[in-house]
N, C-alpha and C positions, 0 to 999 in steps of 0.2 A: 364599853359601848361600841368602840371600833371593831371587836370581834365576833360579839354579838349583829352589826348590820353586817358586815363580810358574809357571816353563815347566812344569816337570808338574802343575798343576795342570789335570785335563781342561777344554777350550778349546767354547764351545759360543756357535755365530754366532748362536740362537736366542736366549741371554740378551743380546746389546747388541741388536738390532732390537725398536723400541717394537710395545707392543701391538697397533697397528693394524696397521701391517706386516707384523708376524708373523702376523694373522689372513688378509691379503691372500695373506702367502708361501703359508700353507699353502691358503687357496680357488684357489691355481692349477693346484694337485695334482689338483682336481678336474673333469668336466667339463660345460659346461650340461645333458649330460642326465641329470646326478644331482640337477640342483636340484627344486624340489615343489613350485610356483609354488600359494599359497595368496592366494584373493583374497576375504576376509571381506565386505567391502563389496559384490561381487554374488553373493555368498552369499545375503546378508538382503534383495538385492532378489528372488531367484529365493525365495526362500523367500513373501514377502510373495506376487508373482504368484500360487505354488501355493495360498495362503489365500484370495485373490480367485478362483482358478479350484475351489474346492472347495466356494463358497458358489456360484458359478454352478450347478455342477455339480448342489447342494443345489436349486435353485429346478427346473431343468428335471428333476428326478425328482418334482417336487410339492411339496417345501417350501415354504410359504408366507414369504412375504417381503414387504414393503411399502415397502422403500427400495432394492433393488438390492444390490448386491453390494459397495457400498460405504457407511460411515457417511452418515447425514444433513447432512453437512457439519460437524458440531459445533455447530449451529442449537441457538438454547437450546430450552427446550421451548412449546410453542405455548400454554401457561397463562401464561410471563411474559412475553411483549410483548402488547401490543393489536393490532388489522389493521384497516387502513380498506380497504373493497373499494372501488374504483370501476367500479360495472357497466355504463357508457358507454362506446365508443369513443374511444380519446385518441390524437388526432393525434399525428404523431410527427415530428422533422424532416426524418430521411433517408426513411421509408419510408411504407407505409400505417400508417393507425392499429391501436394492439393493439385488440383486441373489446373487453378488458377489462383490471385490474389488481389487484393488494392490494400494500398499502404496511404492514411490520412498523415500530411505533414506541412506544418504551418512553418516559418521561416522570420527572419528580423536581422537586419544591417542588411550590408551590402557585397555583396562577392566581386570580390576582387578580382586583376585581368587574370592573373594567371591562377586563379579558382585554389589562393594556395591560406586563405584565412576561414577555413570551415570548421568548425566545432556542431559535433553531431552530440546532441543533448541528449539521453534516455530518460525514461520516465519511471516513476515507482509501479507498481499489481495496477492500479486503477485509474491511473493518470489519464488524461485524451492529451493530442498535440496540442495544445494552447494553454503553453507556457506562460506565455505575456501578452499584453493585452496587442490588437494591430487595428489597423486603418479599418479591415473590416470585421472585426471583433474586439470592440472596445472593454468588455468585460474584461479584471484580471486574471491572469493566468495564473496556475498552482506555483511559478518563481517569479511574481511579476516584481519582485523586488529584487535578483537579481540577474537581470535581462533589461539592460538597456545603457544609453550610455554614460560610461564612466562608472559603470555597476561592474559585478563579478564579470558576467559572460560582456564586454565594450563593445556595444553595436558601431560605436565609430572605428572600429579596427576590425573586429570580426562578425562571421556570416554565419549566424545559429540557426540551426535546423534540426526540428523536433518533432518525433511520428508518434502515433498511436502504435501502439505494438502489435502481431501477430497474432492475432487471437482475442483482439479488444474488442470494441461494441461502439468506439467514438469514432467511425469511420472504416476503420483497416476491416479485414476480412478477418471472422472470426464466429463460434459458434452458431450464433444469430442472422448471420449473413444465411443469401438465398444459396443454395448447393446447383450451381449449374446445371449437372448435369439430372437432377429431380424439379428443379424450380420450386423448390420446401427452403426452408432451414434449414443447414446441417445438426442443430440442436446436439446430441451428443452422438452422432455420427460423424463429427469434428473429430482428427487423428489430433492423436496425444503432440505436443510440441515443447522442442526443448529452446533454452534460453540461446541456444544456436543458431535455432532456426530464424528468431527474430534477429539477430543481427545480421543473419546472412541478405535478408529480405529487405533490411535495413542498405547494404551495399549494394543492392540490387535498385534499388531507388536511389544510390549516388551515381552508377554506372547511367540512368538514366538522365542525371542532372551534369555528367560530364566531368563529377569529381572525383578524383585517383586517390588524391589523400587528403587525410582529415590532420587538418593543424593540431583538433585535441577532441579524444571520447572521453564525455564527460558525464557522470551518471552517480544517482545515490539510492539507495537501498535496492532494491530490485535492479534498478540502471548501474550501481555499480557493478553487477552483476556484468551487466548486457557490455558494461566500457570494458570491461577485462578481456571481456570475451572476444571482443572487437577486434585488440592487439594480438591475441591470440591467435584467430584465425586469419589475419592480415596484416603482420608484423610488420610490412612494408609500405602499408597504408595508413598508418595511424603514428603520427606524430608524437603526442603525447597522450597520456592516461591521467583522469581525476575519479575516483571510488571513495565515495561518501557513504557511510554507513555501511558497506558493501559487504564482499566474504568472496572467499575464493569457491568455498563449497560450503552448503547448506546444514546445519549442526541439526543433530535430535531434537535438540530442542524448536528450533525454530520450526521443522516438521511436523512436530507435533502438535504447533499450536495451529499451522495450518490445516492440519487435519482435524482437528475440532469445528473448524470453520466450516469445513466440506461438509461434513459429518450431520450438524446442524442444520445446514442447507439442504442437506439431500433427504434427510428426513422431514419437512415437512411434504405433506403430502401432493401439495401444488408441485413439486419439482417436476413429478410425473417421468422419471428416468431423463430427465433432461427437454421433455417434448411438451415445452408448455406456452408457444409462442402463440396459439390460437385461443389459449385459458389465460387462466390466473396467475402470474407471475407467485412463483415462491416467495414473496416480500415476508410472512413471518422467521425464517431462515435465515433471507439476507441479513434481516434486524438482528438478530442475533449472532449470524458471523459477526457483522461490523462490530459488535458489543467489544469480543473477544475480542479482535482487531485492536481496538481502539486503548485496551486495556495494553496491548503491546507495544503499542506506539508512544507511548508515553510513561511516566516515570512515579513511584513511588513518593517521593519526596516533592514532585509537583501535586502530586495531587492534595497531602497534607497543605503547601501553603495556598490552593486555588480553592479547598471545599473545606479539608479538615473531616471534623465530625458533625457538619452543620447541616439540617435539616430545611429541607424546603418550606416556605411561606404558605401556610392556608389561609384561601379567602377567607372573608368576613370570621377569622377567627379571635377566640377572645383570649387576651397575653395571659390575664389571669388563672384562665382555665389552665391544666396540665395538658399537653400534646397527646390525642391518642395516636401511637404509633400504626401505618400502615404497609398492607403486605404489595399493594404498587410500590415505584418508587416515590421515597420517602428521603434518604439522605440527598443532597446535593450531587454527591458520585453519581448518584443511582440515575436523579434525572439527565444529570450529562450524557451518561452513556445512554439512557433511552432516547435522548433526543440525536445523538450523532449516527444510534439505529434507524432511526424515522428516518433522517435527512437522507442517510445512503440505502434504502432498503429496492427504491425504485428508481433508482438514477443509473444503475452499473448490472447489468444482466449477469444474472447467477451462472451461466455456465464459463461464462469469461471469465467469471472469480474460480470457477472452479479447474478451468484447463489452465491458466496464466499462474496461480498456486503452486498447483502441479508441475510445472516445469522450475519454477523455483526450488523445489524438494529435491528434483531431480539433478540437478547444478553441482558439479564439482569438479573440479578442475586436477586433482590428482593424477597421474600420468597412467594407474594401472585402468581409472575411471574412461579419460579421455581414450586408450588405445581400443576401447572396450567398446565406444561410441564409431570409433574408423570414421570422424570427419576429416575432411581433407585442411590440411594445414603443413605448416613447417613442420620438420624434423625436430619432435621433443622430448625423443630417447636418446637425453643426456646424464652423463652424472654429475652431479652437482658438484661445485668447487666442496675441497675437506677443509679447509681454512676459516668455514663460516664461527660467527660468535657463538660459542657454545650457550650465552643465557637465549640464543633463537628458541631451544630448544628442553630450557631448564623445566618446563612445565606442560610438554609435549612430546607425544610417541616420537624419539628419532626415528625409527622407518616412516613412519606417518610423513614426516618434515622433510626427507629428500622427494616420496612420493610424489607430495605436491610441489617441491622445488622442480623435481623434474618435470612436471606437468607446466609449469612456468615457464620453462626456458626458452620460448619466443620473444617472451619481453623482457630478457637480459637487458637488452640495447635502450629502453623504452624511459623514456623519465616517467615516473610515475607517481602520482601524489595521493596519500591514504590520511582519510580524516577518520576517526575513531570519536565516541562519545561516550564518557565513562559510567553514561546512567542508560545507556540503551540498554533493555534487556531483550530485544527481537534479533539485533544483531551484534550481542556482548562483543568489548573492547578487546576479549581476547584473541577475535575472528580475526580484526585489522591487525592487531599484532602480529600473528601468523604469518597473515598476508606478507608484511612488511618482511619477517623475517625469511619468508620461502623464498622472497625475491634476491634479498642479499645473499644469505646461500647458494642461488645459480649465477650470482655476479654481477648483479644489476646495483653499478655504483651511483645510481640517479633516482632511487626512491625517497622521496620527502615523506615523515612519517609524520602525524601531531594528533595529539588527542583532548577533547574537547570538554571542559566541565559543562557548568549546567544542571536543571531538571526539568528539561525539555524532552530529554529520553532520544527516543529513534528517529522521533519527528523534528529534531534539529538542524538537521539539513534543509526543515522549510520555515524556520524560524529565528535563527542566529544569521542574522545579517553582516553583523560586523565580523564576526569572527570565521564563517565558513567562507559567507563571500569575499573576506578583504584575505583566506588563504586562497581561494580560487584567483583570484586577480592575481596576487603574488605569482602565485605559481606558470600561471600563461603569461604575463607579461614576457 
């Protein structure tokens, strides 16, 4: 009797096939031209264009306008930073001299009588001067955690002062600036500038505030660049050196992935050769530099323990149902990165990203590089001490290794502190190893080296508190 009611029991292949299956069975029933291909993600950028095309639209019917059609870059407002103009011609090293300049830089603690506790801070590609939060700009700053007192940079002992660099968009004189002598935008009639130029322009705004020397240049990624450079060109002025995440000279690879950025940006069609300050800012370009960007600034193994393989939340969706996969983004990665596109696409002026890159590329400090540049500096056609430790050099060209030793040899004398991260991959630990070891080589017995775990990646120098800023404090006290 029990096998006899089992057989008539109605028989139905739909209840043993699992759920996914049965969803597949029945989508076959179906055919691609019933599907309704919905793509949210250029939705919000054709949405975005129509807003940029509507303020245009606004200006040439007479609306009055003073910044284009796009935000100010997110520039704090011109009451809180200071501006040093420079109304001279400043030589440049690739090109003719600007007519002129102005340099944004905001300040914290107190200078002292004999103007002898200054630390000039440099910033990373995108930074503006407003590091830390002040009286008249209470917002944090991009190191508001360590800027202040009894933090890394001790406002109660030292006088931190932080620019926008040469060629930025948060103040200083740069692409986007009016061109004096047209009353337009330079747009990319802006001269090429190298990571020289900003420091020089940099001491040209100390010479205005009456300081000789700097207690300590202090700088990480792109700014370690700029602190090297400092000592270099002012071996007599610069106290001490701190180079966080930094390089003496810029690897293939790092070039390469800046040139993907450019690349991107330049092609979309908004760039317009760089003349796009009266149109539509290139915001789909930026979105996707910053994508790239953002994939180098950070690390492999963070992103496993921050997203993994986890798939974003759809509304009103049912748990039961199977997830139909989408060709926006879909994984967790996918939305991070499109949101940290969005966030930067209109904040940071595309030719600023694109000349400020460029001078990074261009960065190298080797001796056949530097003679080749003829900026004026010390004498640093040296030969490097023979006695350096042979593992300097166990996993690098020796002529490579005195090259840049000898390119070095200004800041023999120089204490100087190199923080390395062993999960950066924008500016691999093997760049600050070099560093350290070109230095030792020409005899600079006051290099502190250390290197940093983590998976923070590149971006550690704006996230490790205890450990970058309790060696920064170490090292100035």
């Amino acid at each position: 009797m029990l096998a006899v009611a089992r057989l008539a029991r109605p028989f139905s292949i739909a209840s043993r096939i699992p759920p996914l299956r049965r969803s597949l069975a029945s989508a076959a029933t179906a055919t691609v031209h019933d599907l309704k291909p919905s793509f949210p993600c250029v939705d919000a950028h054709a949405a975005r264009n129509a807003r940029l095309h509507s303020v245009v639209q606004q200006r040439t019917e007479g609306t009055p306008s003073e910044s284009g059609p796009e935000p100010p870059y997110a520039r704090p407002l011109k009451s809180s930073y200071s501006t040093f103009h420079h109304p001279h011609p400043f030589q440049l090293t690739y090109a003719p001299p600007l007519p002129s300049f102005d340099i944004a830089y905001e300040t914290w603690g107190r200078l002292n009588a004999d103007k002898s506790n200054v630390v000039l801070l440099h910033t990373g590609l995108s930074a503006s001067s407003h590091a830390a939060s002040t009286q008249t700009n209470a917002a944090d700053g991009w190191w508001e955690k360590f800027i202040g007192p009894h933090k890394a940079l001790d406002t109660n002992e030292l006088f931190i002062i932080c620019t926008n660099v040469l060629g930025g968009c948060y103040g200083s004189t740069g692409p986007s600036s009016i061109d004096p002598m047209t009353g337009q935008p330079y747009a990319t009639r802006f001269p090429i500038l190298s990571i020289f130029d900003m420091v020089r322009a940099q001491f040209l705004l100390l010479d205005h505030l009456g300081i000789d020397k700097l207690y300590a240049s202090v700088g990480s990624s792109m700014g370690g660049m700029q602190s090297l450079a400092a000592a270099w060109l002012y071996p007599q002025r610069v106290g001490k050196v701190v180079s966080i995440s930094g390089t003496a000279r810029s690897s293939p690879s790092s070039i390469a992935m800046r040139f993907a950025q450019r690349s991107v940006l330049m092609a979309d069609p908004n760039w317009n050769n760089g003349f796009y300050y009266d149109s539509i800012p290139p915001h789909a370009g930026m979105k996707l530099a910053r994508q790239i960007a953002t994939i180098t600034y950070r690390s492999g193994p963070e992103w496993d323990q921050r997203f993994g393989r986890q798939t974003r939340q759809l509304p009103n969706s049912d748990p039961s149902v199977p997830r139909s996969p989408a060709l926006c983004p879909d994984f967790l990665i996918e939305t991070y990165l499109d949101h940290q596109g969005e966030q930067f696409c209109l904040k940071y002026d595309a030719n600023s990203l694109i000349y400020i890159s460029k001078a990074m590329d261009l960065f190298d400090m080797t001796a056949s590089s530097l003679e080749a540049l003829r900026i004026p500096s010390s004498d640093f056609r040296h030969t490097p001490r023979d006695d350096y430790p042979r593992s300097a050099i166990s996993h690098t060209n020796p002529s490579h290794m005195r090259d840049l030793a000898s390119g070095l040899t200004p800041l023999a004398e120089t204490p100087i502190l190199i923080l390395g991260v062993q999960s950066d991959i924008l500016f691999p630990v093997e760049q600050q190893r070099e560093l350290a070891s070109a230095l030792q080589m020409v005899g600079n017995k006051r290099v502190s080296y250390f290197e940093l775990g983590g998976v923070w990646g590149h971006d550690t120098f704006l996230l490790d508190v205890q450990n970058v800023g309790g060696a920064i404090r170490g090292f100035l006290s």
